[in-house]
Structure formats: C-alpha cells, structure tokens
Biopython code that builds the backbone (N, CA, C, O; Angstrom):
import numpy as np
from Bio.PDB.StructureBuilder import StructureBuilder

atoms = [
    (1, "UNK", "N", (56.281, 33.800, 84.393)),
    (1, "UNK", "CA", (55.006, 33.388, 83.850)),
    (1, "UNK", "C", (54.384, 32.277, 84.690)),
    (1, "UNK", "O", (53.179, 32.354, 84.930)),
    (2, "UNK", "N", (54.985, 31.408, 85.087)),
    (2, "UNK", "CA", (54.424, 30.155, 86.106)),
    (2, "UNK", "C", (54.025, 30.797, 87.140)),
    (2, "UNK", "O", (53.055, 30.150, 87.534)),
    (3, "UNK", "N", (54.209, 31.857, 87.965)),
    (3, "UNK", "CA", (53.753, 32.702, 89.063)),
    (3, "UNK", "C", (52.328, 33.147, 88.845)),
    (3, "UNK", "O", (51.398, 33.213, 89.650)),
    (4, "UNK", "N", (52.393, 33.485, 87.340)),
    (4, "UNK", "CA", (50.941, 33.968, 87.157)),
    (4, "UNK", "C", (50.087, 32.944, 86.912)),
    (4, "UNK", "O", (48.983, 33.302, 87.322)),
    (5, "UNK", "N", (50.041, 31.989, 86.511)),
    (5, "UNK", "CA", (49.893, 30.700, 86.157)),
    (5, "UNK", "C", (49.178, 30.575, 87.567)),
    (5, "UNK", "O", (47.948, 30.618, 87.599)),
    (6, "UNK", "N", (49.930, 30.418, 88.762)),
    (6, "UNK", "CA", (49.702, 30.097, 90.033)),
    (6, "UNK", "C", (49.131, 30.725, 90.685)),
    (6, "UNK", "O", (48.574, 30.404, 91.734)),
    (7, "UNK", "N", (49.178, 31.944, 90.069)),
    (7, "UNK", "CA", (47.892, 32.988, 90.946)),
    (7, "UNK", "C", (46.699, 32.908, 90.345)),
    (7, "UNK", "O", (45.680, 32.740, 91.016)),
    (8, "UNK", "N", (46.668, 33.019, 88.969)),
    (8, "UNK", "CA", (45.504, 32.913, 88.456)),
    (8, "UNK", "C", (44.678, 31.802, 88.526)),
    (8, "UNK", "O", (43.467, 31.986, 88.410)),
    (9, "UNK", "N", (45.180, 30.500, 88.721)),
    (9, "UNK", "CA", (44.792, 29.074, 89.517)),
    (9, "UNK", "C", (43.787, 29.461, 90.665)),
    (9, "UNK", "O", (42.568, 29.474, 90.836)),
    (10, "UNK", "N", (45.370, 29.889, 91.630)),
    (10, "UNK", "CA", (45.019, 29.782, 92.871)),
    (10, "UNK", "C", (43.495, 31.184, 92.985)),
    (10, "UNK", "O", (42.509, 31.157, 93.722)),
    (11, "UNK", "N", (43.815, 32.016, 92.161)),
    (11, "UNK", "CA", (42.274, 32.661, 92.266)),
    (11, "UNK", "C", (40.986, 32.476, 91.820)),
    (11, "UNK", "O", (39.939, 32.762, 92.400)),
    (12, "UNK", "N", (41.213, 31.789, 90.347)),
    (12, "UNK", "CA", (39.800, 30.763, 90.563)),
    (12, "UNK", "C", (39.722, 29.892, 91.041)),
    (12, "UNK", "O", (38.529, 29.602, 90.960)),
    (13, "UNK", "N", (40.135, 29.276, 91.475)),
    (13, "UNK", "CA", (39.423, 28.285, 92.725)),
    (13, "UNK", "C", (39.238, 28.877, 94.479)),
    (13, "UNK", "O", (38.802, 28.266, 95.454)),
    (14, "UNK", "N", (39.652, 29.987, 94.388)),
    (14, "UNK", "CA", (39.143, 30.624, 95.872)),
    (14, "UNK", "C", (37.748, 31.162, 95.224)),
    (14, "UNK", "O", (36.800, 30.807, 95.925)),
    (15, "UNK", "N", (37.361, 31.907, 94.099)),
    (15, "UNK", "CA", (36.453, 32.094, 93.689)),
    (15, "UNK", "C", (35.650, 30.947, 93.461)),
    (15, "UNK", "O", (34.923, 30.737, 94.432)),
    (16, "UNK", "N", (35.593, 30.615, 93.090)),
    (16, "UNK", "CA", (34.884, 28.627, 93.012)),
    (16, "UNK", "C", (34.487, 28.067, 93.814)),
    (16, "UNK", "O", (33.458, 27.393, 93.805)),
    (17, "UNK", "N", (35.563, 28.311, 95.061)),
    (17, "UNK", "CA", (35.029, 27.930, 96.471)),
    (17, "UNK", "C", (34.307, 28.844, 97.158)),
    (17, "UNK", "O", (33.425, 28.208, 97.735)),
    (18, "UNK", "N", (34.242, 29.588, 97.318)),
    (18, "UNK", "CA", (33.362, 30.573, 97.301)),
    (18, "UNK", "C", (31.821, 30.842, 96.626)),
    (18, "UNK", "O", (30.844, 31.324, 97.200)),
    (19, "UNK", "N", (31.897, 30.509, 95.630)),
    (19, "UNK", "CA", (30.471, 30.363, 94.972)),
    (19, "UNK", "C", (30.071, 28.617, 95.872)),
    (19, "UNK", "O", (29.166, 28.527, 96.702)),
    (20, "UNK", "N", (30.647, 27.844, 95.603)),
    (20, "UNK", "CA", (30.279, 26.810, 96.321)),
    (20, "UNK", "C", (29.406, 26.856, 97.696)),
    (20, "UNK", "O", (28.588, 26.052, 98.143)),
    (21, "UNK", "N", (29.831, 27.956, 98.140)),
    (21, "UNK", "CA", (29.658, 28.166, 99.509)),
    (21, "UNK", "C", (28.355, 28.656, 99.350)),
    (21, "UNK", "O", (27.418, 27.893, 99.586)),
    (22, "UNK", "N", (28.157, 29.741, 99.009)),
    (22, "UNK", "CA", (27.197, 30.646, 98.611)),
    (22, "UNK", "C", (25.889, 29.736, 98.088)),
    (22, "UNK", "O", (24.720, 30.018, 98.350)),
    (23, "UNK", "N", (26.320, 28.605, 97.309)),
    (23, "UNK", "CA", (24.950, 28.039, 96.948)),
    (23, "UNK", "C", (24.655, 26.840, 98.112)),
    (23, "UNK", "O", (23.609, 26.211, 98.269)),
    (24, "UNK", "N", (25.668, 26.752, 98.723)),
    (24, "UNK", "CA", (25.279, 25.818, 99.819)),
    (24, "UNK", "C", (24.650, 25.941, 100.892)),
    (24, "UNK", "O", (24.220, 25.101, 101.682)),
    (25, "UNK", "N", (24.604, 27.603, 100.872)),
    (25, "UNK", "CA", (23.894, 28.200, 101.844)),
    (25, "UNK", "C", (22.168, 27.887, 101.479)),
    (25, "UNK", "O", (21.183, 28.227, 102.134)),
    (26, "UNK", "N", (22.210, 27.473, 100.788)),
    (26, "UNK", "CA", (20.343, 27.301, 100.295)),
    (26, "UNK", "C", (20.192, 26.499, 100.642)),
    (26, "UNK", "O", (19.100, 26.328, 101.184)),
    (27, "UNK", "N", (21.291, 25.244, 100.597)),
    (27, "UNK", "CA", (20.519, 23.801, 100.735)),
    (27, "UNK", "C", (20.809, 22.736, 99.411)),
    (27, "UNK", "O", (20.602, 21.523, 99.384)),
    (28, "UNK", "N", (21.411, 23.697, 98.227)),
    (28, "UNK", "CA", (20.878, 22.775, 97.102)),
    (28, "UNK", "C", (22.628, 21.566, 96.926)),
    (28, "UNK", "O", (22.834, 20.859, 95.940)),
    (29, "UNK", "N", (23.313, 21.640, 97.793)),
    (29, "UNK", "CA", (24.033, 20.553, 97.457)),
    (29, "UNK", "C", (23.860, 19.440, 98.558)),
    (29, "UNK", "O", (24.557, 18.430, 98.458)),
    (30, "UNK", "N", (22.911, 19.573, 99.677)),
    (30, "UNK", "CA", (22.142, 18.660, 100.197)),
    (30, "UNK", "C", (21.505, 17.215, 99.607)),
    (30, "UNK", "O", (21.745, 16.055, 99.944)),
    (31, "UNK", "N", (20.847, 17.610, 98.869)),
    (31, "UNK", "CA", (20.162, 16.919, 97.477)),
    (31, "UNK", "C", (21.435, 16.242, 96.917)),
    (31, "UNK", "O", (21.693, 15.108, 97.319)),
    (32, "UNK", "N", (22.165, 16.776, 96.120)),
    (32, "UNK", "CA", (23.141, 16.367, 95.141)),
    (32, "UNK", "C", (24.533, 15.492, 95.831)),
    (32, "UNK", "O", (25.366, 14.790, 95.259)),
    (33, "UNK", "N", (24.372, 15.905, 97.469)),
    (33, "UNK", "CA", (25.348, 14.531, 98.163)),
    (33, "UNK", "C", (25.129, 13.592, 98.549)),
    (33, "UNK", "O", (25.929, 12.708, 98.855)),
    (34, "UNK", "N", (23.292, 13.583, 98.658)),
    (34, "UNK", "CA", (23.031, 12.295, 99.113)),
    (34, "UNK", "C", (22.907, 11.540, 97.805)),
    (34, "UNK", "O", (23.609, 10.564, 97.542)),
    (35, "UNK", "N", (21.894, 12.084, 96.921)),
    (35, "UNK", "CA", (22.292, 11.354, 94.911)),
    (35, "UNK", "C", (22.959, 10.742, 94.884)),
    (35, "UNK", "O", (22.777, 9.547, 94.650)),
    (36, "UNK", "N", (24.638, 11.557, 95.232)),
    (36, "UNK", "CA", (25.691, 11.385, 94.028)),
    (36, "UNK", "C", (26.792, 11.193, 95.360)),
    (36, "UNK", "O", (27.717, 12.001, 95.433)),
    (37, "UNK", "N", (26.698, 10.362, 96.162)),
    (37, "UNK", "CA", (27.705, 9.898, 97.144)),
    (37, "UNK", "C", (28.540, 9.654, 97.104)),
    (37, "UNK", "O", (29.391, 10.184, 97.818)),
    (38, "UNK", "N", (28.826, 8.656, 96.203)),
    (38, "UNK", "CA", (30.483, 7.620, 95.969)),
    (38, "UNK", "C", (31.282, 9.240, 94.848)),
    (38, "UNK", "O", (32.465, 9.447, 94.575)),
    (39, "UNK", "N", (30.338, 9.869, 94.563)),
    (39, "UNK", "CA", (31.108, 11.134, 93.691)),
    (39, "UNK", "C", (31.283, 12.227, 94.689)),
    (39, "UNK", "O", (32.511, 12.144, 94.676)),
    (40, "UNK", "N", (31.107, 12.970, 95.352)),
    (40, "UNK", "CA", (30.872, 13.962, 96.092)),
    (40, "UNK", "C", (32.054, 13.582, 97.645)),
    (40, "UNK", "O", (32.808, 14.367, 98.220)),
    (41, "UNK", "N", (31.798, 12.119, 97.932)),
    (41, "UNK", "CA", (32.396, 12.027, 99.397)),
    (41, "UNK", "C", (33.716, 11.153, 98.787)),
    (41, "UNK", "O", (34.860, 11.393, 99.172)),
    (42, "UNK", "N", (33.352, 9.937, 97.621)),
    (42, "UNK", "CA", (34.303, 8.840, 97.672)),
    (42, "UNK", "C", (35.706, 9.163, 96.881)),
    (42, "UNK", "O", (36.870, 8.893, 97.176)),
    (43, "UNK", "N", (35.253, 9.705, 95.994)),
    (43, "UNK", "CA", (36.244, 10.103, 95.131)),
    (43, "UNK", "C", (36.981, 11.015, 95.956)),
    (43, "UNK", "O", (37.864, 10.248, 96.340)),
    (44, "UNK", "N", (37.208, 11.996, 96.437)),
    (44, "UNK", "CA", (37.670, 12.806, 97.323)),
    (44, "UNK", "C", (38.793, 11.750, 98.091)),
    (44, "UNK", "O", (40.006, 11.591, 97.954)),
    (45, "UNK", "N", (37.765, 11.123, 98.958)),
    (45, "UNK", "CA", (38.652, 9.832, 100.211)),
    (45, "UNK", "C", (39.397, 8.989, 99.431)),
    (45, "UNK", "O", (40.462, 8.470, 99.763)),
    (46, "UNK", "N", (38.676, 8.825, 98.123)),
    (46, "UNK", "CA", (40.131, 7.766, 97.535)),
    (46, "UNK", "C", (41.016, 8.543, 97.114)),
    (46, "UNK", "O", (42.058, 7.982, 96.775)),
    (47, "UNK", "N", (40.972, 9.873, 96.989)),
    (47, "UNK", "CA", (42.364, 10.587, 96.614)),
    (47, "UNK", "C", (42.898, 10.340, 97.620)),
    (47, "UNK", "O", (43.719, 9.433, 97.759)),
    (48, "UNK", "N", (42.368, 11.419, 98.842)),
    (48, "UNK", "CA", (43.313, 11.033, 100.035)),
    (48, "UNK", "C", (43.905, 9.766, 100.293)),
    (48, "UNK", "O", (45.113, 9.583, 100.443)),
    (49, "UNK", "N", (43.025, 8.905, 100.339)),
    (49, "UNK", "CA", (44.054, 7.391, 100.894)),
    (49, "UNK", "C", (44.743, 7.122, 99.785)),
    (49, "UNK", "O", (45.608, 6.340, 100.178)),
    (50, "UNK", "N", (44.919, 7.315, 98.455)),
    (50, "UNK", "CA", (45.751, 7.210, 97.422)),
    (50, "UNK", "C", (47.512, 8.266, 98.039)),
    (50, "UNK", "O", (48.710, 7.986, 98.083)),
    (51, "UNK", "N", (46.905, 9.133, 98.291)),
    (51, "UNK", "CA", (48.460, 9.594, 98.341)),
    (51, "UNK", "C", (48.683, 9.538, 100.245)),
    (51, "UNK", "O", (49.710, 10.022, 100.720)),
    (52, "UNK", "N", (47.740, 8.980, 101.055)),
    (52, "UNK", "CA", (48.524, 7.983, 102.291)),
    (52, "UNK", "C", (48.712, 7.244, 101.831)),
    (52, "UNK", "O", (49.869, 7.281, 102.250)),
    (53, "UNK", "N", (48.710, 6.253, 101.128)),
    (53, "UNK", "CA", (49.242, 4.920, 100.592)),
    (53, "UNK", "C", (50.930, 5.529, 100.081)),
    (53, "UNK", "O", (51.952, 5.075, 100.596)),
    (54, "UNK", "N", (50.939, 6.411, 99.197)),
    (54, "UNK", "CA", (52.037, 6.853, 98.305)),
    (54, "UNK", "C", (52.622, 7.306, 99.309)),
    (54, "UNK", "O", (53.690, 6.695, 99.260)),
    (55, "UNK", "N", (52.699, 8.442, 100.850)),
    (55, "UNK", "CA", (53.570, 8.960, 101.255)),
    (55, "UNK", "C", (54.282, 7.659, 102.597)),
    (55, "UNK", "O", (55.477, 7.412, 102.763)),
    (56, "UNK", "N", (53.204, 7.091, 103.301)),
    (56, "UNK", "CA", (53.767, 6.321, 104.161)),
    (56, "UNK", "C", (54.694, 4.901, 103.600)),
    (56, "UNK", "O", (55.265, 4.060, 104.294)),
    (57, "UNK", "N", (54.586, 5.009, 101.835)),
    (57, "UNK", "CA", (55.549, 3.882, 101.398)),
    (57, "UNK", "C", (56.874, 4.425, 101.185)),
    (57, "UNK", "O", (57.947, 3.854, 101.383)),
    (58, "UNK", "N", (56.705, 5.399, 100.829)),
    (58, "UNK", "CA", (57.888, 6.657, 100.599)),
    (58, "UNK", "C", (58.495, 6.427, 101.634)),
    (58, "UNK", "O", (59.651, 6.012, 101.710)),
    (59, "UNK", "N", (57.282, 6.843, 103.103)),
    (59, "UNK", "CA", (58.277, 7.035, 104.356)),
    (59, "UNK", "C", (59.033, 6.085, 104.562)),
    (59, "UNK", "O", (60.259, 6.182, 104.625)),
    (60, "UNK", "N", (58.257, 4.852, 104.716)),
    (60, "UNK", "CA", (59.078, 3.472, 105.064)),
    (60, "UNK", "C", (60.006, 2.871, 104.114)),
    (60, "UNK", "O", (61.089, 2.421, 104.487)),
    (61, "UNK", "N", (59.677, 2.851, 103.078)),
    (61, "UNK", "CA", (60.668, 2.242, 101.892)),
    (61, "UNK", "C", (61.879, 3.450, 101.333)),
    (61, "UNK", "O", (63.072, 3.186, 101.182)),
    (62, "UNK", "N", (61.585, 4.074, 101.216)),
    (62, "UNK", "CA", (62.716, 5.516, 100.809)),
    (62, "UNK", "C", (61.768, 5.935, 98.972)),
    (62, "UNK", "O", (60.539, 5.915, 98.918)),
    (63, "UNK", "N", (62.046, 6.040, 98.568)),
    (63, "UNK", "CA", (61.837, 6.588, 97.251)),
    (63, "UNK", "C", (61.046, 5.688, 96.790)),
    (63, "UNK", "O", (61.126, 4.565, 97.288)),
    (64, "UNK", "N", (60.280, 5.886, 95.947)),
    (64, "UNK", "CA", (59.427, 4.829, 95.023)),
    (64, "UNK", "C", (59.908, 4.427, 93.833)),
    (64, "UNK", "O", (59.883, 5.433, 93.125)),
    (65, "UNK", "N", (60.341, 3.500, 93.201)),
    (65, "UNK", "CA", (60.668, 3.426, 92.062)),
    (65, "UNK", "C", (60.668, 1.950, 91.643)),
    (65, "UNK", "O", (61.108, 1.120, 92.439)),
    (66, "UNK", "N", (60.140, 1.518, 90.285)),
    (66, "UNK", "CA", (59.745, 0.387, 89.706)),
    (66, "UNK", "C", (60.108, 0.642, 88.403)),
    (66, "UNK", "O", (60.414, 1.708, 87.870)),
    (67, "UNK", "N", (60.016, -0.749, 87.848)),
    (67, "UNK", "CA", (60.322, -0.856, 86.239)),
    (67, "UNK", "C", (58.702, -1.614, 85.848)),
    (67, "UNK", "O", (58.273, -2.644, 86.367)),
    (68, "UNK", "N", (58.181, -0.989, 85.071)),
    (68, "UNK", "CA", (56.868, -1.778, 84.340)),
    (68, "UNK", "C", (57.081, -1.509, 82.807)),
    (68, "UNK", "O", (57.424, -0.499, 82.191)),
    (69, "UNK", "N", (56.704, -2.972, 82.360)),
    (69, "UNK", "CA", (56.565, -2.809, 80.391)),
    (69, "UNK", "C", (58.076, -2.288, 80.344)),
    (69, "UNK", "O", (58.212, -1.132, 79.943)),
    (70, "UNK", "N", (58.988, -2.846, 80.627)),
    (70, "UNK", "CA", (60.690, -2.341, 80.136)),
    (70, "UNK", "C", (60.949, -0.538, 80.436)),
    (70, "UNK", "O", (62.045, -0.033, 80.193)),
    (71, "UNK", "N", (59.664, 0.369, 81.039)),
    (71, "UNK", "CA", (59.912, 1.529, 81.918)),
    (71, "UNK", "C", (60.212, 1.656, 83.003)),
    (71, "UNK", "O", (59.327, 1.611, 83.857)),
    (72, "UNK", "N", (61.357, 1.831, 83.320)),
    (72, "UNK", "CA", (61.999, 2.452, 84.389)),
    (72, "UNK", "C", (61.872, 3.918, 85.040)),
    (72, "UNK", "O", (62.476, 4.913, 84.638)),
    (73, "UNK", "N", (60.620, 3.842, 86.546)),
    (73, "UNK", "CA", (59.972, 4.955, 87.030)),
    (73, "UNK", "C", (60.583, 5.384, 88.104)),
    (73, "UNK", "O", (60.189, 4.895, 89.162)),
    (74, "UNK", "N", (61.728, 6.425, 88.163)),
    (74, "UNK", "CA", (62.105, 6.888, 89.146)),
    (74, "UNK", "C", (62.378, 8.149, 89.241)),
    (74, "UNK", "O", (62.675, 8.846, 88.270)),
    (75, "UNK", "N", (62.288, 8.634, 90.653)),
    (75, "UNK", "CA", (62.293, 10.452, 90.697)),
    (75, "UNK", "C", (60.921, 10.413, 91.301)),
    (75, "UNK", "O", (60.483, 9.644, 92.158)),
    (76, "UNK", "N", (60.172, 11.679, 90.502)),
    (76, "UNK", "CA", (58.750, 12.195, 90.579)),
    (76, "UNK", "C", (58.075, 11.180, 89.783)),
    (76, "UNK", "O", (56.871, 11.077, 90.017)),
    (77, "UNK", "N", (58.437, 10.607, 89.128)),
    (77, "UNK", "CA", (56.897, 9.893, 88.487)),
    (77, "UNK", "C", (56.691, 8.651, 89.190)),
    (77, "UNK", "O", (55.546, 8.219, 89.317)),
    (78, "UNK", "N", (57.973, 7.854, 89.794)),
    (78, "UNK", "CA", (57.339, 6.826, 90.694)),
    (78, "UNK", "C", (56.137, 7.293, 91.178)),
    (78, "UNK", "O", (55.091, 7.015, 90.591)),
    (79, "UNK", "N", (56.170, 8.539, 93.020)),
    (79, "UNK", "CA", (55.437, 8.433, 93.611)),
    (79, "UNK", "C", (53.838, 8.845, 92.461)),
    (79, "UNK", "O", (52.715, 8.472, 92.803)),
    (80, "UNK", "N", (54.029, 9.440, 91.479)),
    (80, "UNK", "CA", (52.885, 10.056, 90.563)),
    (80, "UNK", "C", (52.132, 9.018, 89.801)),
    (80, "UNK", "O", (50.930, 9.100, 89.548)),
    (81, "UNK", "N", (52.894, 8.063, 89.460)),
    (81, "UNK", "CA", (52.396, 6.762, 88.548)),
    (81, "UNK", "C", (51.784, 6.135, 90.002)),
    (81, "UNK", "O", (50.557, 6.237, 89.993)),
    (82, "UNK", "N", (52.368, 5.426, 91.425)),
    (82, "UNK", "CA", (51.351, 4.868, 92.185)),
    (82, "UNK", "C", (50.410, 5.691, 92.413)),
    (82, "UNK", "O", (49.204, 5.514, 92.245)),
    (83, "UNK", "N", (50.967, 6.632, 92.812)),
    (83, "UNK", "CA", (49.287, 7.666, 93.370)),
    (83, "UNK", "C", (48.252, 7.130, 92.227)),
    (83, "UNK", "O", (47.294, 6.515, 92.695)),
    (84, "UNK", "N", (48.278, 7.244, 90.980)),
    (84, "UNK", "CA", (47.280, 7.011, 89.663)),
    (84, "UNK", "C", (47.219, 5.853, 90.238)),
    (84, "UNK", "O", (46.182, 5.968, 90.891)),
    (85, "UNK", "N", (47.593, 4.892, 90.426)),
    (85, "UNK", "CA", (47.159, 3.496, 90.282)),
    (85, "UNK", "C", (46.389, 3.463, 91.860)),
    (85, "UNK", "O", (45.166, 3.324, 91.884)),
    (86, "UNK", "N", (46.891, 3.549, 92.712)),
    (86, "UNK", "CA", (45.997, 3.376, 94.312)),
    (86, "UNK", "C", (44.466, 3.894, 93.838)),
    (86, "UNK", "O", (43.453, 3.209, 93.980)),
    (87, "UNK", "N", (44.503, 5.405, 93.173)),
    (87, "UNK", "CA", (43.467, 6.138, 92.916)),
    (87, "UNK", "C", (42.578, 5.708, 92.038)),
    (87, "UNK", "O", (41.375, 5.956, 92.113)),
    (88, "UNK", "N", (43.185, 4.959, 91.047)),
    (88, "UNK", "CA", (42.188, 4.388, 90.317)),
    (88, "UNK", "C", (41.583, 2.804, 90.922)),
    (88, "UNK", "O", (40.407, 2.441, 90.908)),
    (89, "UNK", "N", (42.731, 2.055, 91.419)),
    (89, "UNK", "CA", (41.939, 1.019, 92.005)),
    (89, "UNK", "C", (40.978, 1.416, 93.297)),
    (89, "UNK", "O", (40.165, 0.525, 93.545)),
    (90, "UNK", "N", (40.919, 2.322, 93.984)),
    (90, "UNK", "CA", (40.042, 2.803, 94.729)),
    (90, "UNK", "C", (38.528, 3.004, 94.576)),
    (90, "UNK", "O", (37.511, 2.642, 95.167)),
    (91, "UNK", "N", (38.822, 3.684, 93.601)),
    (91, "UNK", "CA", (37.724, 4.309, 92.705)),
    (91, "UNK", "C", (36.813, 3.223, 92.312)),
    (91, "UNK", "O", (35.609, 3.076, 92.524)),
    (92, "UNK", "N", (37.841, 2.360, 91.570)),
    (92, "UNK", "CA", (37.023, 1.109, 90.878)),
    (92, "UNK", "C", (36.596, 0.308, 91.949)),
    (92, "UNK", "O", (35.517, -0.198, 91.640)),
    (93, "UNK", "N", (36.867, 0.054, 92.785)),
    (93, "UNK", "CA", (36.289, -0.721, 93.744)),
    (93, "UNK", "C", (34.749, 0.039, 95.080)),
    (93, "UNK", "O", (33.913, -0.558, 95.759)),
    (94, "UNK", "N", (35.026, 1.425, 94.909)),
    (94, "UNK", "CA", (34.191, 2.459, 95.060)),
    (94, "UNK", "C", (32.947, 2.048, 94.077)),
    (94, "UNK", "O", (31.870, 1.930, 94.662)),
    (95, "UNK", "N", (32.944, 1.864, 92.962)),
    (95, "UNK", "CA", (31.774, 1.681, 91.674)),
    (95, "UNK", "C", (31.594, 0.466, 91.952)),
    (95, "UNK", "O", (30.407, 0.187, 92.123)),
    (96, "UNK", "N", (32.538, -0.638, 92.100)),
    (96, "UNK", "CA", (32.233, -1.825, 92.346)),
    (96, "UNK", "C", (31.367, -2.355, 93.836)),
    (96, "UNK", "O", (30.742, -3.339, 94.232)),
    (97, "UNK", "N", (31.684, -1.354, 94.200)),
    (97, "UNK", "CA", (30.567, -1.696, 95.635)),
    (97, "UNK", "C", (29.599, -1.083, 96.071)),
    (97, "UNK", "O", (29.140, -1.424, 97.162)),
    (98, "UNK", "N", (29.027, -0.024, 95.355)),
    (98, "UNK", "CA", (28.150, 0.728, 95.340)),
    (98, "UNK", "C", (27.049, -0.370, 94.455)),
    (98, "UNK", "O", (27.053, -1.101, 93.465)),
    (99, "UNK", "N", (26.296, 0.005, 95.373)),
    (99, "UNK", "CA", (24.549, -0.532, 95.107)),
    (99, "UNK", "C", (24.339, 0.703, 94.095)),
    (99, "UNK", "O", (24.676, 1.832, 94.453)),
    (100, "UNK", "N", (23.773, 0.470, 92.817)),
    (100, "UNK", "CA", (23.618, 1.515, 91.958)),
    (100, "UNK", "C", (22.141, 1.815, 91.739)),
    (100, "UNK", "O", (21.713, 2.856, 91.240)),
    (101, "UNK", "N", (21.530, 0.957, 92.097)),
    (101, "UNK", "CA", (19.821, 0.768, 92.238)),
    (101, "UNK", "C", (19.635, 1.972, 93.568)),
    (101, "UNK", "O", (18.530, 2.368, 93.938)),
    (102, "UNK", "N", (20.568, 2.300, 93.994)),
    (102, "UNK", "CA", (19.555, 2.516, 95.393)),
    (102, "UNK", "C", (18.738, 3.878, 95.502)),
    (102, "UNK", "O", (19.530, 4.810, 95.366)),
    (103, "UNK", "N", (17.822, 4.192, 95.640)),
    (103, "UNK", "CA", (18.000, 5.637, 96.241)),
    (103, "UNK", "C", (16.879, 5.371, 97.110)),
    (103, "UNK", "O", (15.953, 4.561, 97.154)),
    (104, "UNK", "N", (17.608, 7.061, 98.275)),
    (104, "UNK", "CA", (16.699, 7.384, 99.469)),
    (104, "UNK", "C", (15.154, 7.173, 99.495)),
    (104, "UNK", "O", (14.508, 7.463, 100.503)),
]
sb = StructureBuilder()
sb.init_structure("model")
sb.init_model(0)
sb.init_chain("A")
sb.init_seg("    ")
for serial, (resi, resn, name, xyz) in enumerate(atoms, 1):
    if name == "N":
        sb.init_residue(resn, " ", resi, " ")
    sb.init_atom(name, np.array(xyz, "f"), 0.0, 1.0, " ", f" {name:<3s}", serial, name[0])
structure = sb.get_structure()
C-alpha cells in the first residue's frame, strides 16, 4: 500500500508540474513572482539552506541529536526537528526583512 501511496504522490505532482508549466507558458506567473517574491523564490531557498544547514552539521558533527524541554531527539527526528527550526527561523527573518509596502 505505501508503493501506491508513492505513485499516486509521485503522479500528481508530475501532473501539477506540468500544468504549472503549461500556464507559464502565457506569462501569468510572471506577475505573481514579482507580487509575491519572498513566497515564490524565498521560501523555496530557505528550505534549501534549512536542510544545508541540517546535512553539513550531520556531515561534520556525526548525527544530530539534542535534549529540549526534558525531550531527548535522536535518530530521524533530530535532523527533522532542526530542519523545522533553520526553516522557520529563515522564513521569519525572510518576513522580517521584506519591505511589505513595496511594489513595482
């Protein structure tokens, strides 16, 4: 059942990307990246540098693992709990530095 799970995923979002495409061919997400910037480009880049942050600590330190609030995070949820946290302080500092007045 998780196989299908994974296909059926993995096929709507090739379909998804695909329509994406298709309307981009007009022009109309032109408009909607310059708008909606820190959403469209930033959020994206703070994922990415969220999990470079998470893999090159991995690399250098070995495993991730911490105790917060008397929880003890080790295994998979270390690197999963920093990724959330890089990603969200990213983000927030993304909103926090965005001029919100501005437009073109």
């Amino acid at each position: 059942m998780s196989w299908a799970a994974v296909c059926g995923a993995t096929l709507f979002a090739l379909a998804y990307f695909v329509s994406i495409v298709v309307v981009a061919l007009s022009g109309y997400w032109d408009a909607v990246a310059l708008k909606h910037f820190p959403t469209v480009i930033g959020l994206p880049s703070a994922a990415l540098a969220a999990l470079f942050v998470v893999l090159v600590l991995r690399t250098v330190a070995g495993a991730v693992e911490f105790r917060v609030l008397g929880f003890e995070l080790k295994g998979a949820t270390g690197p999963i709990v920093m990724w959330v946290v890089c990603f969200l302080s990213i983000a927030f500092a993304i909103n926090l530095l965005w001029d919100h007045h501005y437009t073109p």
